[in-house]
BAFI-3210 file (N, C-alpha, C; in Angstrom, 3 decimals, decimal comma, padded with zeros to 6 digits):
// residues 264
n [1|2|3|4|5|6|7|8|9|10|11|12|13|14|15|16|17|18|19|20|21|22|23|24|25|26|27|28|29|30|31|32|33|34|35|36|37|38|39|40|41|42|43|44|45|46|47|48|49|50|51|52|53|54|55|56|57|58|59|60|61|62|63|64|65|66|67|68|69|70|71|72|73|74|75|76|77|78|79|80|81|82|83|84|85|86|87|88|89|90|91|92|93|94|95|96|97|98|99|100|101|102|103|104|105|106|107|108|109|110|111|112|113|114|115|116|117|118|119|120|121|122|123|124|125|126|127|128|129|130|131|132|133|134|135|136|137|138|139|140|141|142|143|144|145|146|147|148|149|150|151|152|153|154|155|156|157|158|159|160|161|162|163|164|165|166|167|168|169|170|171|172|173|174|175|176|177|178|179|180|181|182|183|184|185|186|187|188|189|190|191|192|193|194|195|196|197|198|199|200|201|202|203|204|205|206|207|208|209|210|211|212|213|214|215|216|217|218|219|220|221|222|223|224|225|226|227|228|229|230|231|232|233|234|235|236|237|238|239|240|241|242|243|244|245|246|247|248|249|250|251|252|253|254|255|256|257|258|259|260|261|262|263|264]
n.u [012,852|010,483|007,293|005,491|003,299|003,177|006,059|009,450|010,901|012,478|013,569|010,556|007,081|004,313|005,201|004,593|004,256|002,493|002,162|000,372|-002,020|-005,583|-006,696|-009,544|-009,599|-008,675|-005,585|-002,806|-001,059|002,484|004,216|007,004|007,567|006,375|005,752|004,546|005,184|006,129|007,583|011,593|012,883|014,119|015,433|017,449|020,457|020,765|018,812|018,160|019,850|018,149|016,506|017,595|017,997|015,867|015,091|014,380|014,895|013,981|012,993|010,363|009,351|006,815|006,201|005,703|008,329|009,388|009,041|010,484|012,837|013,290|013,090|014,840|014,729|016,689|018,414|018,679|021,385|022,263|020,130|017,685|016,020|013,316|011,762|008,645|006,063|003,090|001,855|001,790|003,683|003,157|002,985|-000,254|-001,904|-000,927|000,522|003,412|003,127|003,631|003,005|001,973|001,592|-000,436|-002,179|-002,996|-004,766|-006,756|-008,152|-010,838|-013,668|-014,712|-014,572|-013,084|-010,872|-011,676|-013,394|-011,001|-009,418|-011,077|-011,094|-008,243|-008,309|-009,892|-008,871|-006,180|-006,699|-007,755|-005,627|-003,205|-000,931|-000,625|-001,622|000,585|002,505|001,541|001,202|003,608|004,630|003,413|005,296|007,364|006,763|006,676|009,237|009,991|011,615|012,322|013,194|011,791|012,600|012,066|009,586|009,937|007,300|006,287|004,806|004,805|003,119|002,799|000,018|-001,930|-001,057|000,220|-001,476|-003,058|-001,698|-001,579|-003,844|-003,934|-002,179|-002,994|-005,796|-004,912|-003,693|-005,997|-006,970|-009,104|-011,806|-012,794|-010,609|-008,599|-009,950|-009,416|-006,974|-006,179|-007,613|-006,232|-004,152|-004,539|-004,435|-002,195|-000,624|-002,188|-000,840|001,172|-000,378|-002,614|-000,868|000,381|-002,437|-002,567|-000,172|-001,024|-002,646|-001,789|-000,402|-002,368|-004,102|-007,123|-009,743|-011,621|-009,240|-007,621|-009,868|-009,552|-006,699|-006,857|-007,991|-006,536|-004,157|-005,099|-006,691|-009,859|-013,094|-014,527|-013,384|-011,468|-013,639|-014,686|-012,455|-013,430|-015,613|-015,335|-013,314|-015,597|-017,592|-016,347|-014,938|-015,612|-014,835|-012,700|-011,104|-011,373|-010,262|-007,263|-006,771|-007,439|-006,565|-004,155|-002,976|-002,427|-001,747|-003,490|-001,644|000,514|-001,335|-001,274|001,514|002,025|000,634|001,887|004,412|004,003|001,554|001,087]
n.v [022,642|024,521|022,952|022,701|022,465|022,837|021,974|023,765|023,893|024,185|023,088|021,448|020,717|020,078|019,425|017,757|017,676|015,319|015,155|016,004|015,809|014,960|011,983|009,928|008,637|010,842|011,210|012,614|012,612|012,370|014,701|014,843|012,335|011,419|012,312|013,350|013,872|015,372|014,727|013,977|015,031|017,336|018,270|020,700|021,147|022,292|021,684|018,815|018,944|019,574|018,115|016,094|017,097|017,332|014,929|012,818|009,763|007,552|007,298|006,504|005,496|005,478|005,482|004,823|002,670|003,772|006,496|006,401|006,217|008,302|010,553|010,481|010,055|012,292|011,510|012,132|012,267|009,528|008,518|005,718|004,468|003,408|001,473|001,540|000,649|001,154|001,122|-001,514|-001,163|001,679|005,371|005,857|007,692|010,020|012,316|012,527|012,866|014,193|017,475|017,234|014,353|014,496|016,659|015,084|013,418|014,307|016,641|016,554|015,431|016,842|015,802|013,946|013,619|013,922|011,883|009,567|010,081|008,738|005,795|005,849|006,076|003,620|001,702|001,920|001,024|-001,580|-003,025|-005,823|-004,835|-002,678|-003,003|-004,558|-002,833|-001,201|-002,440|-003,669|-000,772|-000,379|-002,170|-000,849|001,526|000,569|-000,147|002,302|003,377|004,683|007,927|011,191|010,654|010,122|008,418|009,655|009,800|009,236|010,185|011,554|013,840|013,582|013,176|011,683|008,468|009,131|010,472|008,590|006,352|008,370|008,472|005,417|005,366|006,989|006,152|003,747|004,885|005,415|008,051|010,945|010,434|012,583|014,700|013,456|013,434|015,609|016,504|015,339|016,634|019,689|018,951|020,498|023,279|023,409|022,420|024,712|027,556|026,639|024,940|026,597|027,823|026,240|026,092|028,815|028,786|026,611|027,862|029,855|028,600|027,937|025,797|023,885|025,203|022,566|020,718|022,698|022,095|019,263|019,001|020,625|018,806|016,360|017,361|017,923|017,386|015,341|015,524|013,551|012,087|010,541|009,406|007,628|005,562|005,286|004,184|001,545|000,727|000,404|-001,184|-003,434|-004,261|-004,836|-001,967|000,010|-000,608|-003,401|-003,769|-003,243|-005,065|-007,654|-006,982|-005,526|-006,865|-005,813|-006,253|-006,617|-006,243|-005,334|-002,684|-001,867|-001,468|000,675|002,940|002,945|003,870|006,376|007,919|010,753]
n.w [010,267|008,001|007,692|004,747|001,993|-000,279|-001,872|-002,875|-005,010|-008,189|-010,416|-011,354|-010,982|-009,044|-006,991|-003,239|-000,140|002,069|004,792|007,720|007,024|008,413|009,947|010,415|012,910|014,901|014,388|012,406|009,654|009,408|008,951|006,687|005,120|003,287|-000,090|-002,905|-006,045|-009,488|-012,374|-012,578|-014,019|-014,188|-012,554|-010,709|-009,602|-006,927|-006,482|-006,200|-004,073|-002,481|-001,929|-000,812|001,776|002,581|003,649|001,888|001,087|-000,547|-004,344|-005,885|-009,046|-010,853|-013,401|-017,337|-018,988|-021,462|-020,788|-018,518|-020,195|-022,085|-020,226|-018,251|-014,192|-012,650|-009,571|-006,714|-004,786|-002,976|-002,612|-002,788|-006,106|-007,157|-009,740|-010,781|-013,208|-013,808|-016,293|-018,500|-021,187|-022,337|-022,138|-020,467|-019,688|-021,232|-020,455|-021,477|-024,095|-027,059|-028,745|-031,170|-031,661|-030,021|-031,492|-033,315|-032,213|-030,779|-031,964|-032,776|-031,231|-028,724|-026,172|-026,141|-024,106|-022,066|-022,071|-022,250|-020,356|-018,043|-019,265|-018,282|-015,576|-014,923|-015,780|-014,311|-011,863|-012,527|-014,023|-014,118|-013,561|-013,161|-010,368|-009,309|-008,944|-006,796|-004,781|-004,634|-004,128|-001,809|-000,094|-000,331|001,611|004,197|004,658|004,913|007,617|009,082|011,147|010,245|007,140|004,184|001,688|-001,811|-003,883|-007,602|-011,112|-014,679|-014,730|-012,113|-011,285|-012,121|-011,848|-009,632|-008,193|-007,167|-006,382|-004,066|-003,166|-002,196|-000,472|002,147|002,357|003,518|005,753|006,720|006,778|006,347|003,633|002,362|002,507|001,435|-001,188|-001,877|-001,327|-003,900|-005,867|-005,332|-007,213|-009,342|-009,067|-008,574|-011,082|-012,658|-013,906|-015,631|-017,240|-018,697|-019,735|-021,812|-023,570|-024,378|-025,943|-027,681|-028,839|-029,832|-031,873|-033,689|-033,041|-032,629|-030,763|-029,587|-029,651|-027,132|-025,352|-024,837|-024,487|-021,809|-020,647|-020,381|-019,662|-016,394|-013,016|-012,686|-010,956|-011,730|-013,089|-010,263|-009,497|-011,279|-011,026|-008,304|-008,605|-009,763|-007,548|-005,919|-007,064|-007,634|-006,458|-003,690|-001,938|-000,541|001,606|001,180|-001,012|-000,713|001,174|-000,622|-003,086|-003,779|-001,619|001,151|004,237|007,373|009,565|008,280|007,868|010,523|011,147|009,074|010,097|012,603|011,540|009,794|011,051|013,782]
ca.u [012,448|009,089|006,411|004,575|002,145|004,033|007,575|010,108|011,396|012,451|013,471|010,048|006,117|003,329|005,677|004,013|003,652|001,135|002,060|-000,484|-003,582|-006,040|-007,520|-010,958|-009,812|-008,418|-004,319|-001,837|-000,130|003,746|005,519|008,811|007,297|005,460|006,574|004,383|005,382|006,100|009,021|012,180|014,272|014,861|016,159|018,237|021,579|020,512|016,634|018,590|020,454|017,091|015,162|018,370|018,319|014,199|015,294|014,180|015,517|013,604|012,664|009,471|008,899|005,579|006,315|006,418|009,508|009,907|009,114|012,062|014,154|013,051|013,788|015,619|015,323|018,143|018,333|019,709|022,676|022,373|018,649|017,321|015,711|012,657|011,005|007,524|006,149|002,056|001,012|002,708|004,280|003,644|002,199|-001,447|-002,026|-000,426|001,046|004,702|003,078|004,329|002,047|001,995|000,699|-002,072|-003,245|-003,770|-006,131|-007,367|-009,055|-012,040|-014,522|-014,597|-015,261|-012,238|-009,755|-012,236|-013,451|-009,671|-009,383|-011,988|-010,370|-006,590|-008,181|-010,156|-007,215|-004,862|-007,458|-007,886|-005,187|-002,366|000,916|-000,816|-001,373|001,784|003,163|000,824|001,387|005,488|004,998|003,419|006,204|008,820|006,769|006,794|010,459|010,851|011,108|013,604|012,117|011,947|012,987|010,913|009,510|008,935|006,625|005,871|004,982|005,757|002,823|002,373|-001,191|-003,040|-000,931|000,771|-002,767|-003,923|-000,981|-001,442|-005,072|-004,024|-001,213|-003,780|-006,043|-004,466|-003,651|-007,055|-007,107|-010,692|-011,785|-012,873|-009,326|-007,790|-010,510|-009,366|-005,268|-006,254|-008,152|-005,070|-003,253|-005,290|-004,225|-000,607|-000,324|-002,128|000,206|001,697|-001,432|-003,229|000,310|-000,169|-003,370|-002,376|000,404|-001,785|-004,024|-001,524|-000,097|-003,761|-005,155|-008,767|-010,887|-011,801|-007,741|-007,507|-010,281|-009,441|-005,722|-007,111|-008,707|-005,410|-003,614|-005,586|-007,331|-011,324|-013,648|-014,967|-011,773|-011,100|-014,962|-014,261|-011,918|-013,787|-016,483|-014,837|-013,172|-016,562|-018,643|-015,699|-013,922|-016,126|-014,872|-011,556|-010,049|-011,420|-009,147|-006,223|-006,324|-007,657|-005,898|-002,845|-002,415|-001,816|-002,660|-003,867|-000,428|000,487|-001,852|-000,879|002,673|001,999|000,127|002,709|005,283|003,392|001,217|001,515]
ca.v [022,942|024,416|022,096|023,586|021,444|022,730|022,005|024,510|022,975|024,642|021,871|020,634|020,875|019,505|018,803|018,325|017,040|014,548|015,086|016,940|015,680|014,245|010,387|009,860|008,627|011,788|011,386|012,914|012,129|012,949|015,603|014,333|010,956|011,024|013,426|012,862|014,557|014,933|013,860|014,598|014,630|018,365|018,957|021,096|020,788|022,649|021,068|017,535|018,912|020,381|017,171|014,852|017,655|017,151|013,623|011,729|008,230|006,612|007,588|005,771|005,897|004,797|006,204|003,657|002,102|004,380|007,741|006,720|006,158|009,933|011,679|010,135|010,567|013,192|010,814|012,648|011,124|008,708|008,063|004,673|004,611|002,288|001,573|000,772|001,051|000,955|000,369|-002,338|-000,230|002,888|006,566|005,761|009,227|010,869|013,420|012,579|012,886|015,438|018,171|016,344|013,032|014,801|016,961|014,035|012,277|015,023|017,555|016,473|015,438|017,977|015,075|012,755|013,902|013,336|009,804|008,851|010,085|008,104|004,897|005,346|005,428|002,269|000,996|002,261|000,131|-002,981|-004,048|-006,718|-004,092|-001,297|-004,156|-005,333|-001,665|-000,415|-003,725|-003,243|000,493|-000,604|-002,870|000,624|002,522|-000,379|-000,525|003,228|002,967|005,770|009,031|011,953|009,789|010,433|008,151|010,431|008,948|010,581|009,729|012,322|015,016|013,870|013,873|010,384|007,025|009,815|010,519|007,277|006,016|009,025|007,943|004,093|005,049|008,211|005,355|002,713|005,011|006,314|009,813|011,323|010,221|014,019|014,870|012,647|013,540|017,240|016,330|014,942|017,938|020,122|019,501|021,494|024,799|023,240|023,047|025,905|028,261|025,585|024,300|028,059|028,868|025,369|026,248|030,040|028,071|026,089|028,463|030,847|028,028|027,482|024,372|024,861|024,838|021,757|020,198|023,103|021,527|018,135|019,245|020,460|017,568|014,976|017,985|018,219|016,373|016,116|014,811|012,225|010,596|010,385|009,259|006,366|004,696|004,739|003,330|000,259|-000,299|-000,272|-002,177|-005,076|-005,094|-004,150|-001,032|000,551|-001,339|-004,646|-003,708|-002,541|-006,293|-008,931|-007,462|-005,287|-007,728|-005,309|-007,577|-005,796|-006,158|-003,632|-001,553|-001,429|-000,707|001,872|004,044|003,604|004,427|007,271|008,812|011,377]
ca.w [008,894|008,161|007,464|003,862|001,386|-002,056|-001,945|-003,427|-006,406|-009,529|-011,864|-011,473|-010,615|-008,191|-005,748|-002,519|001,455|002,524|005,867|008,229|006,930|009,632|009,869|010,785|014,317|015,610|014,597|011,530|008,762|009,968|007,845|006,154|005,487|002,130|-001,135|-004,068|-007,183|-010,753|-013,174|-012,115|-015,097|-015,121|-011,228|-010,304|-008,566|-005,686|-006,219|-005,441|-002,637|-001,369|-001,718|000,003|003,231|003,166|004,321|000,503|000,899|-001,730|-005,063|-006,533|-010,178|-011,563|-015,442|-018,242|-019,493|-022,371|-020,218|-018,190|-020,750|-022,785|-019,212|-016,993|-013,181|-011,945|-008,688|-005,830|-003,733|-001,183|-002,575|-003,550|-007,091|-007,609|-010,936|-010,312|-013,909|-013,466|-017,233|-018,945|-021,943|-022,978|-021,088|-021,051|-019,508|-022,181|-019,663|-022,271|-025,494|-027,867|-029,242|-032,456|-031,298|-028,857|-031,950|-034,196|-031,814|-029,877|-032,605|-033,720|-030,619|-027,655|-025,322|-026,265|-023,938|-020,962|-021,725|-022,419|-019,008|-017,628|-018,909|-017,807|-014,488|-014,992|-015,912|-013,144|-010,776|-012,762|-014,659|-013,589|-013,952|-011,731|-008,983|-008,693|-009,079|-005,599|-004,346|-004,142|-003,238|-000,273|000,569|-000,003|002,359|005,142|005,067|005,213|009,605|010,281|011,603|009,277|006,104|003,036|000,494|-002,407|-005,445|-009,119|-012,771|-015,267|-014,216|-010,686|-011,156|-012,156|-011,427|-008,068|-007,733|-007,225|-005,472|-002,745|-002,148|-001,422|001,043|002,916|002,522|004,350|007,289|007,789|006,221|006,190|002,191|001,750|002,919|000,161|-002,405|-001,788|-002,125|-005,322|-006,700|-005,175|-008,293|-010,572|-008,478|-008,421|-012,677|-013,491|-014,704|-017,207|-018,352|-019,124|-021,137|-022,746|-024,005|-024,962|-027,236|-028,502|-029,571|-030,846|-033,306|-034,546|-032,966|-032,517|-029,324|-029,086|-028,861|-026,302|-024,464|-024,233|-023,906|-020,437|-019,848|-020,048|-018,501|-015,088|-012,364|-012,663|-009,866|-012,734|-013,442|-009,351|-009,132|-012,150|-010,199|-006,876|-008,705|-009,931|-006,416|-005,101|-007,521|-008,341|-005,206|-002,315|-001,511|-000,546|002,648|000,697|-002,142|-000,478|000,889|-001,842|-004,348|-003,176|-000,755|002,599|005,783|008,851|010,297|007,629|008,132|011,785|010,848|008,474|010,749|013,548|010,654|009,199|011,854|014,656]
c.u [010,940|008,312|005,191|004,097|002,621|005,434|008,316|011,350|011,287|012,650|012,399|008,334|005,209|004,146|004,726|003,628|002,346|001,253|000,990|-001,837|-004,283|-006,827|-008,612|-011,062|-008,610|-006,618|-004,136|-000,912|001,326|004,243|006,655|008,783|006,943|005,458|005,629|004,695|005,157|006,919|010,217|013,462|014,901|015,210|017,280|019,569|021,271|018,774|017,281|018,799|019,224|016,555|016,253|018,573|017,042|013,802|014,511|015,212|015,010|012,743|011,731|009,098|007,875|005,387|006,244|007,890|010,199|009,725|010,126|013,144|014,310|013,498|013,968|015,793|016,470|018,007|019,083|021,024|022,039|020,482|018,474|015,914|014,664|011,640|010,329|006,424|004,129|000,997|002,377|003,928|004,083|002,934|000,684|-002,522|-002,112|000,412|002,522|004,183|003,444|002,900|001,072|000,840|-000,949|-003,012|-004,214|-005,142|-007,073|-008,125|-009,780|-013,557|-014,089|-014,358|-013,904|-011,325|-010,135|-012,706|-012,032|-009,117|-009,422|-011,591|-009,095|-007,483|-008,840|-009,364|-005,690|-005,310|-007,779|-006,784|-003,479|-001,279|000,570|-000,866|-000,458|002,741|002,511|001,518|002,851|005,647|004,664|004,548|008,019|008,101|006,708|008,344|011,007|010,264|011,799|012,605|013,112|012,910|011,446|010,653|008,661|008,315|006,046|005,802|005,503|004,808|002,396|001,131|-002,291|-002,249|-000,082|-000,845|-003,234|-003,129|-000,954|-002,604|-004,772|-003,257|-002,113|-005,052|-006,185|-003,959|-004,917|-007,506|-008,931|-010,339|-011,973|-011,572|-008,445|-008,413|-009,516|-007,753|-005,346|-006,053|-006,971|-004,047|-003,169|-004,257|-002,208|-000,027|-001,334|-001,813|000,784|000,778|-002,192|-001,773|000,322|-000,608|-003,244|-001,197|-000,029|-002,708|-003,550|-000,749|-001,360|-004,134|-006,264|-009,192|-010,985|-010,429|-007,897|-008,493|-009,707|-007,953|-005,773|-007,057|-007,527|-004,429|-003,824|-006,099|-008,801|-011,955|-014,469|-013,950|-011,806|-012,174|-015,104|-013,655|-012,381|-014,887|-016,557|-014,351|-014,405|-017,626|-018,006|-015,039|-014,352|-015,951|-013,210|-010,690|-010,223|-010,085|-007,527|-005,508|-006,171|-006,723|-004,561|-002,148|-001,764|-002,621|-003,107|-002,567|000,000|000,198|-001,158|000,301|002,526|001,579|001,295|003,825|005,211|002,390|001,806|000,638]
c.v [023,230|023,998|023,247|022,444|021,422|023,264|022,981|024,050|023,630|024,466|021,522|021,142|019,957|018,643|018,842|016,909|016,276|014,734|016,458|016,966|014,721|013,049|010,895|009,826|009,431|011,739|011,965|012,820|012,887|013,545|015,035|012,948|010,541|012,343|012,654|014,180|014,238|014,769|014,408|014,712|015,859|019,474|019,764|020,602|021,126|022,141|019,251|017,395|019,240|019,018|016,644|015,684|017,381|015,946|012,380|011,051|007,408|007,690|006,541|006,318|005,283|005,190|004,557|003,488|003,666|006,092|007,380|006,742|007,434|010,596|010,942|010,583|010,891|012,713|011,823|011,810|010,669|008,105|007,079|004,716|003,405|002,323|000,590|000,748|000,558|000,282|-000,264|-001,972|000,996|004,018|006,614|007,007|010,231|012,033|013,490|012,370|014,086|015,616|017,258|015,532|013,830|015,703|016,027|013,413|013,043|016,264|017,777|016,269|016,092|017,095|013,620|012,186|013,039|012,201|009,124|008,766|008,777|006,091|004,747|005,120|004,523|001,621|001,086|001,164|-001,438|-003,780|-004,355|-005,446|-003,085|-001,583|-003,835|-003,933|-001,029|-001,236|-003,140|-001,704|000,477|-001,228|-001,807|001,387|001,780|-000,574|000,853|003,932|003,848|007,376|010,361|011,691|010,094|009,506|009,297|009,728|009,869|009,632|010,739|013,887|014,747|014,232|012,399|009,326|008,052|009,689|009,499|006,632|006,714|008,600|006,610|004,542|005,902|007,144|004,352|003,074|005,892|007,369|009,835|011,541|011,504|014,410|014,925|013,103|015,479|017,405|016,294|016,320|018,933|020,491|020,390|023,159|024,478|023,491|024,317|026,888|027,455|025,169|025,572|028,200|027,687|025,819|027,603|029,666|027,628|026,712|029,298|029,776|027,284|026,515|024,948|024,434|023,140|020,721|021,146|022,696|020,255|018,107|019,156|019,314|016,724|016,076|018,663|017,000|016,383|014,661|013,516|010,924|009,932|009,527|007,174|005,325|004,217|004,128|001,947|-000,320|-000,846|-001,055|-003,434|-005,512|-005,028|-003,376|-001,190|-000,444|-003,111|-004,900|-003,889|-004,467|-007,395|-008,323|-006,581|-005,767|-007,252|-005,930|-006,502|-005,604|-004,884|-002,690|-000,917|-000,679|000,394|003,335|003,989|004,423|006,279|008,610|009,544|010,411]
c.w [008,841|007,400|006,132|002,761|-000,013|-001,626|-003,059|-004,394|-007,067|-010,166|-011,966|-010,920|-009,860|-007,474|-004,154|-001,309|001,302|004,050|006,678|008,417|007,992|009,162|010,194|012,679|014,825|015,210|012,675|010,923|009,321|008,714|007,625|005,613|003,876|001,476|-002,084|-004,996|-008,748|-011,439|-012,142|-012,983|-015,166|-013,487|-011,382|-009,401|-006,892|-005,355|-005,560|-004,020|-001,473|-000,938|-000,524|001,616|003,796|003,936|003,271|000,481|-000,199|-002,921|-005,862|-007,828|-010,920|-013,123|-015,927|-018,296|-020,538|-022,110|-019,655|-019,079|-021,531|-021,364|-018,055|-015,401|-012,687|-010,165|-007,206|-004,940|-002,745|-001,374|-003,391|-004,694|-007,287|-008,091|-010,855|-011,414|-013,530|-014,897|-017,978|-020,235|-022,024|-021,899|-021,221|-020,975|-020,495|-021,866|-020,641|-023,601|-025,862|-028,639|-030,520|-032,722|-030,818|-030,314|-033,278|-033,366|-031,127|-030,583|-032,509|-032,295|-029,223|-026,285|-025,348|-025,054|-022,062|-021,072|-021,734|-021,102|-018,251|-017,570|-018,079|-016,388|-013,754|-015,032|-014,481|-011,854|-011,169|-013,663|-013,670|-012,857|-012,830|-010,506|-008,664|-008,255|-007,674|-004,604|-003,728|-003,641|-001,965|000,806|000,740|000,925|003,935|005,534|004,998|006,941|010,126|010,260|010,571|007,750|005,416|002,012|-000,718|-003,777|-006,597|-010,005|-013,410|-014,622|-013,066|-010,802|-011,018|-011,295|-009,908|-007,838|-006,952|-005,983|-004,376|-001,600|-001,650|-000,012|001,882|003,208|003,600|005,903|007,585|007,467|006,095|004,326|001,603|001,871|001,331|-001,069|-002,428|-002,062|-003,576|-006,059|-006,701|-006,683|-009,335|-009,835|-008,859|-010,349|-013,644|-014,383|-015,664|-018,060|-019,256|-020,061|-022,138|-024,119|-024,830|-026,130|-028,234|-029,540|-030,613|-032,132|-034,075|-034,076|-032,157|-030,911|-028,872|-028,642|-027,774|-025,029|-024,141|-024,038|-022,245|-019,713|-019,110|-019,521|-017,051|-014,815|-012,371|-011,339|-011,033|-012,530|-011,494|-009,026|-010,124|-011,474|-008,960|-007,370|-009,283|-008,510|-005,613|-005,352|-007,663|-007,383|-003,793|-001,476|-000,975|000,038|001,604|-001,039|-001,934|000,091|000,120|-002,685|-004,256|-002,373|000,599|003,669|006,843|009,704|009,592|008,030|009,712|011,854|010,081|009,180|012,089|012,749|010,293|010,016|013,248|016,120]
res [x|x|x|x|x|x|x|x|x|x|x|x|x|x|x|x|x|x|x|x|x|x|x|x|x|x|x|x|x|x|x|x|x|x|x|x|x|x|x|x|x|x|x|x|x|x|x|x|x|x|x|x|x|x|x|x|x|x|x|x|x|x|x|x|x|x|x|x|x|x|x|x|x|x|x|x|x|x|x|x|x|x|x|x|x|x|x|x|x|x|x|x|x|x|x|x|x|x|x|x|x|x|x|x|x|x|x|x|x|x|x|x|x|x|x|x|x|x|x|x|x|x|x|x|x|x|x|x|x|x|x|x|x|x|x|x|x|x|x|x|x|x|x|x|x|x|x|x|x|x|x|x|x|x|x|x|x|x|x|x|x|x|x|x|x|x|x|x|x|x|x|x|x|x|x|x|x|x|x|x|x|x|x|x|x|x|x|x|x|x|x|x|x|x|x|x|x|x|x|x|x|x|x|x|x|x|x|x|x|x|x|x|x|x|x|x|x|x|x|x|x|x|x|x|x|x|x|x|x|x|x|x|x|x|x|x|x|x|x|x|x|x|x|x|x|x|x|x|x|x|x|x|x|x|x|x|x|x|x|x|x|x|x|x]
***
């Protein structure tokens, strides 16, 4: 099968490989291993059958409660389903708000959309629910030991709490941090086309400039938001690997396993 970085999915967007990318000490993330994406409520029949031949054994869902229950993962066969919910109720993203909602709060200051940002992913790094939610994904990608087996992980746009979750696991085996900063960014090129027709919606049912800016905002990735979070792990927790143990709780044994798991 050949090894490509955006998966061919047409129920769905910012599908996409982690495998390939290089550590610091000279080895590679293994292709078939690691799938992050974005919802998957609106797969295809033949987008299931694609994922369950790609060798997707586990399905990780980091959505709220009440995003899974509005779109329901279309689960493929034979794949285990596990709801890993990162904020304690509701989409703090906003990536599942309806027009509606986003133009009530999002009108009036040009600048809203990006500080709102700025918290979720303060939040994705310090509070209890997002822990325990990294925490247990580490313990699904430790028990996935069979060769070319996929854990794949998503919220609804595969962009912040995937985001976040791609840098711990790229992280934990080593990945060069420019590497990872550069997956991140990735997504912008990946929702493009949806977010630009967004915005051309938006505009043609009258909402003014400034919703169309901060629309952007909570519909892309910015080196701020990605920058927010690394600057809480490194002022409150002493920096990445110190995180990944004190408070996700991965031991060095882990780590060891993960990279025999995961690398070439």
């Amino acid at each position: 099968m050949t090894n490509n970085r955006m998966l061919d999915v047409t129920g769905g967007i910012n599908f996409r490989e982690l495998g390939g990318y290089p550590t610091i000490d000279g080895h590679t993330v293994k292709w078939h291993k690691l799938v992050r994406t974005a919802g998957l409520a609106d797969l295809t029949p033949a987008d299931q059958q694609h994922l369950s031949d790609y060798g997707v054994i586990t399905d990780v869902d980091f959505r709220s409660k009440d995003e899974q229950r509005q779109a329901p993962d279309k689960v493929p066969a034979g794949v285990t389903y596990r709801f890993l919910p990162v904020f304690p109720a509701d989409d703090e993203t906003d990536a599942s708000a309806s027009q509606e909602e986003l133009a009530a709060r999002f009108s009036k200051n040009d600048q809203a959309g990006h500080l709102h940002m700025l918290d979720v992913y303060r939040q994705m790094i310090t509070l209890q629910t997002a822990q325990d939610a990294y925490h247990d994904f580490f313990a699904t990608l430790l028990a996935n030991d069979q060769t070319d087996q996929s854990v794949l992980f998503h919220c609804t746009a595969g962009k912040d709490r995937t985001g976040i979750g791609a840098f711990f696991a790229m992280s934990a085996l080593g990945v060069d941090p420019q590497v990872i900063r550069q997956d991140y960014l990735l997504t912008n090129q990946a929702v493009a086309p949806r977010v630009d027709r967004q915005a051309a919606e938006a505009k043609a049912q009258g909402l003014n400039e400034t919703f169309v800016t901060n629309m952007r905002a909570l519909y892309t990735v910015n080196a701020d938001y990605f920058d927010a979070a690394m600057k809480i792990i490194n002022t409150q927790y002493g920096g990445t690997q110190d995180y990944l143990h004190d408070v996700l709780n991965v031991s060095n044994g882990d780590i060891k396993d993960l990279k025999k798991l995961y690398l070439d």
